[in-house]
C-alpha positions as CSV (number, residue, x, y, z in Angstrom):
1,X,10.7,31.8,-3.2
2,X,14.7,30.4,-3.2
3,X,16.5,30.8,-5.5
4,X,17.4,27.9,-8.2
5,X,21.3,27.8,-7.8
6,X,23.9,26.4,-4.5
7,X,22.6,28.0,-1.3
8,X,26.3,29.2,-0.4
9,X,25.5,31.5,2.4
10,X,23.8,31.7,5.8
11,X,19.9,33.0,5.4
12,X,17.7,34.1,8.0
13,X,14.2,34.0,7.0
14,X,11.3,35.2,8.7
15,X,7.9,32.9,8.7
16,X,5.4,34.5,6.9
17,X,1.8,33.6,8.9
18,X,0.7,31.5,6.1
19,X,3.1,28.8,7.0
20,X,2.6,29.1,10.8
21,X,1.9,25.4,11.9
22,X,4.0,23.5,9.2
23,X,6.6,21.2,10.1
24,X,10.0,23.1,9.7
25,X,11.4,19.7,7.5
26,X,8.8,20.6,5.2
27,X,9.6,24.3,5.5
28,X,13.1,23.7,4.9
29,X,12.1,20.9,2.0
30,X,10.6,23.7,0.1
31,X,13.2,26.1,0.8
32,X,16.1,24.2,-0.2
33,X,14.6,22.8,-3.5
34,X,16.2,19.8,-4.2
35,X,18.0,19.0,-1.2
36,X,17.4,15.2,-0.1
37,X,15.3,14.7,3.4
38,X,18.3,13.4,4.5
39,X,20.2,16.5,4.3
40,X,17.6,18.2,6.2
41,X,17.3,15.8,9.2
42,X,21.0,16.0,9.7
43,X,21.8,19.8,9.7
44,X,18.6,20.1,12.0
45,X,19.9,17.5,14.1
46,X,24.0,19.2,13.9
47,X,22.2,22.3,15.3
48,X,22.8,24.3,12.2
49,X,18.8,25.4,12.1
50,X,18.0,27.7,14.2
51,X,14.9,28.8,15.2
52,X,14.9,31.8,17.1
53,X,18.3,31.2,17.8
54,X,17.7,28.3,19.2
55,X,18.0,24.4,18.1
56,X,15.2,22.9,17.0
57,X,13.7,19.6,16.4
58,X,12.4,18.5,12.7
59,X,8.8,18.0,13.9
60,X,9.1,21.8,15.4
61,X,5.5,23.6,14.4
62,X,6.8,27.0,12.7
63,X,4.8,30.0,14.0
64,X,4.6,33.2,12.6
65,X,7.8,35.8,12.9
66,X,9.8,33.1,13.8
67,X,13.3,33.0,12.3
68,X,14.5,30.7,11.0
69,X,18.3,30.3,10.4
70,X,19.0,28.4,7.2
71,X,22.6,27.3,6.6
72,X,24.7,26.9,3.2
73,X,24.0,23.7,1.6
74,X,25.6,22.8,-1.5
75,X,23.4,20.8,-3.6
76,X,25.0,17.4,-4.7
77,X,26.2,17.4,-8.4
78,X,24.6,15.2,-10.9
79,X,24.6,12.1,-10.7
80,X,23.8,11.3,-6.8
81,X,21.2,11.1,-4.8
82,X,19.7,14.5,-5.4
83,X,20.2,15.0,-9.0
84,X,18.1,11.5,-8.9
85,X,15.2,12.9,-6.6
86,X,15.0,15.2,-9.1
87,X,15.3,12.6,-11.9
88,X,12.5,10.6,-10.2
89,X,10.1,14.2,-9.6
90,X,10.2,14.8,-13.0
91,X,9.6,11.0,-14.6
92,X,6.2,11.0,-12.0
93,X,5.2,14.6,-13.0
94,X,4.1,13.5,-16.2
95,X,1.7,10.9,-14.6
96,X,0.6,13.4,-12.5
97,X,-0.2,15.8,-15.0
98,X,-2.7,13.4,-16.4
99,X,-4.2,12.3,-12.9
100,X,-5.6,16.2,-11.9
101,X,-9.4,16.1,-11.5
102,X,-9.6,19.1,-10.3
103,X,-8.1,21.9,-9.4
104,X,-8.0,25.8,-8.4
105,X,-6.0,28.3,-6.9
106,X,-6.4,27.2,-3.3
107,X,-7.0,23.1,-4.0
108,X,-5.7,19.9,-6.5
109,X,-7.1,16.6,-6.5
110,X,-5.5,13.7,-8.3
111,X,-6.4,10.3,-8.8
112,X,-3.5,8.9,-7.8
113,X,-1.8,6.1,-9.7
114,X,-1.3,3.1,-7.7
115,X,2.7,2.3,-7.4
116,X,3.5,5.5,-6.4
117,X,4.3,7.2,-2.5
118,X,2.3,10.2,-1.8
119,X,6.0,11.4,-0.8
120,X,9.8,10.4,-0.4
121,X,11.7,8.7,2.1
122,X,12.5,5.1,3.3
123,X,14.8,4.3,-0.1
124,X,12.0,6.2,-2.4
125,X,13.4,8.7,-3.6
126,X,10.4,11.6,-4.8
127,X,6.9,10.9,-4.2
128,X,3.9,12.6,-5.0
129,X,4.3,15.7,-2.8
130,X,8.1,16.0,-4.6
131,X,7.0,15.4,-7.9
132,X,4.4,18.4,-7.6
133,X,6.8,21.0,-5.7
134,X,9.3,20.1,-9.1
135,X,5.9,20.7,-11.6
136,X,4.4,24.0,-9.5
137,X,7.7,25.8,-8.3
138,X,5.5,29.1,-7.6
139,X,3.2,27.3,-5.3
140,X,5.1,27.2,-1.8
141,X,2.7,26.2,0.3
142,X,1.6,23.1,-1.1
143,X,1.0,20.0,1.1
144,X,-0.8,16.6,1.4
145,X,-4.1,16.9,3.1
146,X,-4.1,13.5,4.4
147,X,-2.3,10.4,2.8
148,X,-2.4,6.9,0.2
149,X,-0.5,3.9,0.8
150,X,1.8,3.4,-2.1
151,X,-0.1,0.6,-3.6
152,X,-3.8,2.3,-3.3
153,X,-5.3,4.8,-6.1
154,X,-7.5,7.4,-6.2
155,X,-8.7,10.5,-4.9
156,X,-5.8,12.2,-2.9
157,X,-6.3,16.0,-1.5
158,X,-3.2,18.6,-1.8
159,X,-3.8,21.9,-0.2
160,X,-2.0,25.2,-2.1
161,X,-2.6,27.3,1.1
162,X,-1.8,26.8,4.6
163,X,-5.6,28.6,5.8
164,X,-7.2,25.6,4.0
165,X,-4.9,23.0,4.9
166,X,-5.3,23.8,8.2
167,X,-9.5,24.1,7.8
168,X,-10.0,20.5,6.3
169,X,-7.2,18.8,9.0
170,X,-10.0,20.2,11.2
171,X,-12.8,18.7,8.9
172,X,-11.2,15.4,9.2
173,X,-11.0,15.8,12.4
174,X,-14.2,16.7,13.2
175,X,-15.2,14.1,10.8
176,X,-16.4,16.6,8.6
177,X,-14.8,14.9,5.3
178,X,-16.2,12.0,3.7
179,X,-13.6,9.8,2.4
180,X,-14.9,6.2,0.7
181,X,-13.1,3.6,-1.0
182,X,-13.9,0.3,-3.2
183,X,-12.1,-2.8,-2.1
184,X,-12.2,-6.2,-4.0
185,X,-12.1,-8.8,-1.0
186,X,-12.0,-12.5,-0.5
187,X,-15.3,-14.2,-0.4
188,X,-18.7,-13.6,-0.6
189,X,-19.4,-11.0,1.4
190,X,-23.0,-12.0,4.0
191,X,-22.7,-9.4,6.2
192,X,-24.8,-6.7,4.9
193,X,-23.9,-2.9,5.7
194,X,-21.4,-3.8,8.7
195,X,-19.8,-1.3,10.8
196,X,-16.5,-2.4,12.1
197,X,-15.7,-0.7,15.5
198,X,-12.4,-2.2,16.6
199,X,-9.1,-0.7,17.6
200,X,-5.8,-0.5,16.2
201,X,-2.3,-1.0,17.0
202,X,0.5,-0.4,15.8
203,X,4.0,-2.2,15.8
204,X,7.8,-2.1,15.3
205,X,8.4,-1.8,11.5
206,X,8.6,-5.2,9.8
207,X,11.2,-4.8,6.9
208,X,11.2,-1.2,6.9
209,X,7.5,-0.5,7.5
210,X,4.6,-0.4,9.7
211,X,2.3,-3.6,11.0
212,X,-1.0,-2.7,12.1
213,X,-3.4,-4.9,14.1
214,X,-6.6,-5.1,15.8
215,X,-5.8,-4.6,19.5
216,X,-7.8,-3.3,22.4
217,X,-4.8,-1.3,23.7
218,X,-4.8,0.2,20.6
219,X,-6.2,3.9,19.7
220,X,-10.4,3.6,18.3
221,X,-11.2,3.2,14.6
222,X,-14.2,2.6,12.9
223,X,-14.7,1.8,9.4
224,X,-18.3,1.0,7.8
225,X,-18.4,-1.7,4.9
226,X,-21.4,-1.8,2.0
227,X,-21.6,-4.9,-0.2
228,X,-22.0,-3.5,-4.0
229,X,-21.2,-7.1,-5.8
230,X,-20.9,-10.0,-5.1
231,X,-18.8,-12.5,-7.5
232,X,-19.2,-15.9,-5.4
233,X,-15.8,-16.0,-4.4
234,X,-15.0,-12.0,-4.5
235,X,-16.9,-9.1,-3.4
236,X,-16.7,-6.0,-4.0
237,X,-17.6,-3.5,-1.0
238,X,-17.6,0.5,-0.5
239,X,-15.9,1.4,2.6
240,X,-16.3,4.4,4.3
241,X,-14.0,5.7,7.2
242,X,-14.9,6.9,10.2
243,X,-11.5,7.3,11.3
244,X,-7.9,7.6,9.7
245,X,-5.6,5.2,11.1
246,X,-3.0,3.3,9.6
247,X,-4.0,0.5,7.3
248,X,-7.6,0.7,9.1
249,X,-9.6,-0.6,6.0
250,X,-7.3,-3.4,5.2
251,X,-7.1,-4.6,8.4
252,X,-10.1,-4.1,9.6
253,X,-10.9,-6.4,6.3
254,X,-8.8,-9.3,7.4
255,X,-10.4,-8.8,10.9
256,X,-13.8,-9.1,9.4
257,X,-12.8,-12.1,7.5
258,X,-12.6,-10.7,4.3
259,X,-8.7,-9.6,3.7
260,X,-8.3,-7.3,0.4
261,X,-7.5,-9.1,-3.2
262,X,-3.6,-8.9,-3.6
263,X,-3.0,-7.4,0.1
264,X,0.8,-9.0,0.9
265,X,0.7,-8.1,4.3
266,X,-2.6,-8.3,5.7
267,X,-4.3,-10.9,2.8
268,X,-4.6,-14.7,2.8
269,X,-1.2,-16.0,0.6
270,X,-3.3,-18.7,-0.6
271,X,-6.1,-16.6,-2.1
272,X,-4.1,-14.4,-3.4
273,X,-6.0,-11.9,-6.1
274,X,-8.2,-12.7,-9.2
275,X,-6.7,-13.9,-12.2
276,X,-5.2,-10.6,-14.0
277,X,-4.1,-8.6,-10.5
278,X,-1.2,-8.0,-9.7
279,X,-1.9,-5.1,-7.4
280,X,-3.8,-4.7,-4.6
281,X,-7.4,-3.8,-5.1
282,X,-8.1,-0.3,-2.6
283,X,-9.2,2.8,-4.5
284,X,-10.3,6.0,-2.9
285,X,-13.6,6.9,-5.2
286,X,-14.3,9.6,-4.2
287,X,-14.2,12.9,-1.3
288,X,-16.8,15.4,-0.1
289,X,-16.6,18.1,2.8
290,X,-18.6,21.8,2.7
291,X,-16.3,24.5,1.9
292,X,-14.9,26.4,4.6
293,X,-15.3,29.6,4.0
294,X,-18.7,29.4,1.7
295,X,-20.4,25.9,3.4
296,X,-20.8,25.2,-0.1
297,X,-20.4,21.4,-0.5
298,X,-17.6,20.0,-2.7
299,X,-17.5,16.7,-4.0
300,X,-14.9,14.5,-6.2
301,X,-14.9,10.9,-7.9
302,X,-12.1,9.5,-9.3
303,X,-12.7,6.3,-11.6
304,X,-11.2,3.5,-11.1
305,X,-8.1,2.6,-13.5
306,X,-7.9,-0.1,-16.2
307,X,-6.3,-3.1,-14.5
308,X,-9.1,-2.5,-11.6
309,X,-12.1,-2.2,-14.5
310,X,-10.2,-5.2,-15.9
311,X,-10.4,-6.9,-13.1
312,X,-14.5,-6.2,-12.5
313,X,-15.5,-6.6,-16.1
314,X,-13.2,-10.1,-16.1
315,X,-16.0,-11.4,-12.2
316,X,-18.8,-10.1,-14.1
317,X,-18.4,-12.1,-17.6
318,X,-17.4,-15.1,-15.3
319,X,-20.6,-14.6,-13.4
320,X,-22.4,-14.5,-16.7
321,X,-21.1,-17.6,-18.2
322,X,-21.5,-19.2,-14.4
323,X,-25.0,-18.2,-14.6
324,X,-25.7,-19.6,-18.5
325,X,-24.4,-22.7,-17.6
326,X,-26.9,-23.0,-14.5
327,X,-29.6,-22.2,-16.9
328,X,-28.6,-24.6,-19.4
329,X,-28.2,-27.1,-16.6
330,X,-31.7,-26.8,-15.3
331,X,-33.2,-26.9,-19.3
332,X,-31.8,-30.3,-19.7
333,X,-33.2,-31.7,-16.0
């Protein structure tokens, strides 16, 4: 564990095999505390990391008994940009607190809150990932399993151990984890169970991030959509991924003809979301995989928050008066 105060002096420190395969920016992250990404990137890309004694780039997979010179870095007084990381880990720890559904020495789930990055960067300044490393100093090793877009909530995975975030990144893939979320989309969904097999491409960033789109020359992805309501001119389907590409179920969605209530970049401007949303509707429900170690299976739910529930109890008591008011129409025939 660093210590808490200025790192004022050169370190060498020797990888223990329980981080072999992590990315040394996320070795150095933890290492440095505080420290901005941006700090990192740029005394990794001065040369001033060594690895081995020799340079290094930030995507660098650490092995064991490497070693791993760390240079002094002063951290920035209060006030800047790292006293407000900080700032920004501790105002989303409290949310987090509330959002554990489970957790023990080796695992944590949340249910995520929509709004917030599974971790900084891009003008965000502490995400999820951040905001846990400031709440569980001890806990080293931690690291996101797999990842959320900002705006979707639910069931996210955070490894405490390196041996089993290395066994589920094989699980998932091996397609060994199932992952399913429930999407609110336009229209009324006909199309039964539909598995959509269509590739994915993506582009240059478009304001500072990522456009995906179907594309043959794009790399294989598969997601499988079940109706569970249908609301006339909303639907709400389970979807349940067969791959993990960027965007997949939104945009596999739209490609299906069915973009995602209050999705701004690949939804229909004109349908926008139902009366009450101002989010978009994507929520991972729930996760299951076997153990690694026992087989034993594991499996997690995470409910869906109040503005979504708002949103479904708000269809189904317009459905109900839609429905009285066909009944009473057909009495008075």
């Amino acid at each position: 564990m660093s210590d808490q105060g200025e790192h004022s002096t050169v370190r060498q420190v020797v990888v223990d095999p329980e981080y072999a395969g992590q990315r040394l920016d996320n070795f150095l992250l933890r290492e440095l505390g505080d420290v901005p990404r941006s700090v990192v990137y740029r005394i990794v890309r001065k040369g001033e990391v060594r690895a081995n004694g020799g340079r290094v780039a930030v995507s660098y997979r650490l092995q064991a008994g490497d070693r791993i010179r760390i240079p002094p870095v002063r951290r920035a007084p209060s006030g800047d940009s790292s006293g407000a990381a900080a700032s920004a880990s501790s105002a989303i720890a409290s949310q987090l607190e509330a959002s554990i559904l489970y957790e023990d020495r080796r695992l944590l789930v949340l249910n995520k809150p929509a709004g917030i990055a599974v971790h900084g960067g891009s003008g965000i300044r502490a995400g999820v990932i951040e905001a846990l490393r400031h709440m569980r100093p001890v806990e080293r090793a931690m690291e996101l399993v797999h990842r959320l877009d900002r705006e979707t909530s639910g069931c996210l995975l955070v490894a405490k151990k390196r041996s089993l975030l290395r066994a589920l990144h094989e699980k998932i893939r091996e397609r060994h984890m199932d992952k399913r979320y429930l999407a609110l989309v336009k229209g009324d969904w006909q199309l039964g169970e539909q598995l959509i097999d269509a590739p994915m491409l993506t582009h240059q960033r478009r304001g500072g991030e990522r456009w995906v789109s179907v594309d043959e020359a794009g790399k294989a992805a598969r997601t499988r959509f079940r109706p569970i309501q249908l609301f006339g001119r909303w639907s709400l389907i389970e979807a349940e991924l067969e791959t993990g590409r960027t965007h997949q179920i939104r945009v596999h969605a739209a490609h299906a003809g069915h973009p995602l209530a209050g999705d701004p970049r690949y939804g229909d401007a004109q349908a926008g979301a139902p009366a009450g949303l101002d989010r978009m509707f994507l929520h991972a429900h729930s996760v299951a995989f076997d153990w690694p170690d026992s087989g034993e299976p594991f499996h997690v739910s995470a409910p869906l928050d109040d503005a979504l529930r708002d949103t479904i109890d708000r269809l189904e008591a317009a459905q109900g008066r839609s429905a009285a008011r066909a009944r009473e129409k057909g009495r008075h025939r």
